[in-house]
N, C-alpha and C positions, 0 to 999 in steps of 0.2 A: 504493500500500500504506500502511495506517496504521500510525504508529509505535508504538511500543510501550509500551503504559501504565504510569504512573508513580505509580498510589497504591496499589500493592499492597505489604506488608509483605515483606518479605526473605525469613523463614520462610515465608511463606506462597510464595513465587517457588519456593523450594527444595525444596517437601514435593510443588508442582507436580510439580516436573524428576523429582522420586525417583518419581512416579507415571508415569514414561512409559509403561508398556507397558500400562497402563488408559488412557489418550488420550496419545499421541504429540501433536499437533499442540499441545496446551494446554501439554505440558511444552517444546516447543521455544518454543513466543509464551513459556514465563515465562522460559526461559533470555535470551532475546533483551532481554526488560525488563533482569534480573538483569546480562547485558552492557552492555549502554547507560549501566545507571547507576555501574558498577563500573570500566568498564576505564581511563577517565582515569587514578583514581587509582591503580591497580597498573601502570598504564605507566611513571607518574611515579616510582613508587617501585621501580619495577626498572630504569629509568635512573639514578635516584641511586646505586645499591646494585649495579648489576651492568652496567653499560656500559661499563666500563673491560676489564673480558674478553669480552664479549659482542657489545659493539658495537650500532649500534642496533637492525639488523637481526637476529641472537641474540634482542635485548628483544624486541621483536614477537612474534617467533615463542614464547618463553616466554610471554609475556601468554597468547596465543591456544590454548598447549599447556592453559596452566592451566587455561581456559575451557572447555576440554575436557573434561580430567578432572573439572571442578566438574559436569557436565551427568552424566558417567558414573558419578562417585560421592556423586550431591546422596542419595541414601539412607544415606549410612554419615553425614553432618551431623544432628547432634542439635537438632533443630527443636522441642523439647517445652518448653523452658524460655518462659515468660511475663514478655515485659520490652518495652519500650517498642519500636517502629522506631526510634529514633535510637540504641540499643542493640543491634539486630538488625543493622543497618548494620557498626558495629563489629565483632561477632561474625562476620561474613561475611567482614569483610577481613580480620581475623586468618587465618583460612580461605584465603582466597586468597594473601595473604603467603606463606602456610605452605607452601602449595601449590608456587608457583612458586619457592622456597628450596628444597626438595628436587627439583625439576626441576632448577635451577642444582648443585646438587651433584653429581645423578646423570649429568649431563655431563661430569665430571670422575673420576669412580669409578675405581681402578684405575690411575690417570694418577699419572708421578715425582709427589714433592713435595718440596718445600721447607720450611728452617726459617722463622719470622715472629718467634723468641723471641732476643732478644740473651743475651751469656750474662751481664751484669750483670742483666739481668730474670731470669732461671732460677736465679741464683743467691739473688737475693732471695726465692725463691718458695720455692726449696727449705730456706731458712733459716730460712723462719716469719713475716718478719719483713711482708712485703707486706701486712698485715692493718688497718685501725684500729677498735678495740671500740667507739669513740664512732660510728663511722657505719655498723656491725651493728643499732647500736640504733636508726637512725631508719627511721620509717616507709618506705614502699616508694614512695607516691607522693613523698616530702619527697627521697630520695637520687636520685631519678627527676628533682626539678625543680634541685636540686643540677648531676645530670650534664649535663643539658641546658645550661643557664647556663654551665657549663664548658666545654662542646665549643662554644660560639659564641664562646671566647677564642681558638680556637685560631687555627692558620693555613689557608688552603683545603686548603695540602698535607698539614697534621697532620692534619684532618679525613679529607680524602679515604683519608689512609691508615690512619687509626682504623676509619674503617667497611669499607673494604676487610678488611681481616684480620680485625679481631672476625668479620667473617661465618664465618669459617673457624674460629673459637675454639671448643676441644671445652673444655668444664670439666672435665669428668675428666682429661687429659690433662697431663702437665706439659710435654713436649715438643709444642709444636703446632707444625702444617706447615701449610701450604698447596699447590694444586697451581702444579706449575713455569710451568704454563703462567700460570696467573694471577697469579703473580708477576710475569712478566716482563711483559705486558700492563702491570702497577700499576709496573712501571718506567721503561716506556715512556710512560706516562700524567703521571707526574709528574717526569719526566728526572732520575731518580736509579738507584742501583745497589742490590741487595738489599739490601745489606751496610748502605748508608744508610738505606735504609724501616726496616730493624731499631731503627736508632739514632732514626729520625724518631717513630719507633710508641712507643720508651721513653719518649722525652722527653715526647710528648705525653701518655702515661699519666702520668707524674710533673708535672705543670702541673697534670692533672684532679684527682689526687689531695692538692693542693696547692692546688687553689681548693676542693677541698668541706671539706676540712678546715679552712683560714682561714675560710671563711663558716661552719662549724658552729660555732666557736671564736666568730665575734663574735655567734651568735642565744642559744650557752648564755649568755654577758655580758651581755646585753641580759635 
């Protein structure tokens, strides 16, 4: 059997798939392509992001859900916009991301939960004070290379458990939970107790918060 060809445009894979019930066989060859060239990096990045509840065998299975639904909902993807493959790429995994984050969620739907918020972080939130005016005002890619630069100071365990819970962070929400299950997975994961990851989560927000504002501080000086 030959593999599956590699210079078709993303949109063009995905307007295939949404055409299935005019040739079936053309939308499964484009899904197949659209798989080949995508699932490395949504494996990779649902092992980063959710193998600590899910486990490896979980990832898998979410990759493969996702891959599913991309096949059964490549019509509801808005394939009309005009921009480059190396951008259509992008736009696809965004998709896929999105995808497999509300699979991982809807796993847990309805399941206890747990708090993720110390009450010295609720307290500071509900005070006003969590805020600073100088890094509202920077561009979105500039707090974007900021944050990044920052979360590579941290520890593997700050990290691990920055992205752990952010996943779970509702913005509306001042009290955020997580489910218990996933809690205890992330505590088992990094051999601490809730009650720690709480404190582990603050301190790490206030370091990140504390190198973007020292580096903002020495680019206004400059």
């Amino acid at each position: 059997m030959a593999p599956p060809r590699d210079d078709i445009p993303d949109f063009e894979l995905i307007r295939r798939m949404a055409d299935q019930k005019a040739d079936f066989p053309k939308a499964r060859e484009a899904w197949a392509c659209f798989y080949v060239r995508h699932r490395g990096f949504l494996l990779c990045r649902c092992e980063a992001n959710h193998a600590y509840v899910l486990g490896t065998p979980g990832v898998e299975e979410v990759v493969q859900d996702t891959f599913m639904k991309v096949f059964d909902g490549a019509s509801t993807f808005n394939c009309a916009d005009v921009c480059e493959p190396s951008v259509q790429i992008l736009k696809s995994r965004g998709w896929l991301v999105q995808i497999s984050e509300n699979l991982v969620r809807d796993r847990f739907r309805g399941q206890p939960e747990v708090s993720t918020v110390d009450e010295d972080e609720l307290e500071r939130h509900s005070s006003g004070t969590g805020g600073d005016p100088d890094q509202t005002s920077l561009p979105e890619s500039e707090r974007l290379r900021l944050l990044k630069s920052g979360l590579a100071q941290l520890s593997d365990t700050e990290q691990t458990v920055l992205r752990a819970t952010m996943f779970w962070w509702q913005p509306d929400q001042q009290h955020q939970r997580m489910p218990h299950e996933a809690m205890t997975q992330l505590s088992k994961q990094v051999g601490k107790s809730p009650e720690a990851i709480r404190q582990i989560r603050l301190r790490a927000l206030k370091k990140l918060e504390s190198y973007v504002r020292d580096n903002l501080r020495d680019e206004n000086a400059t």
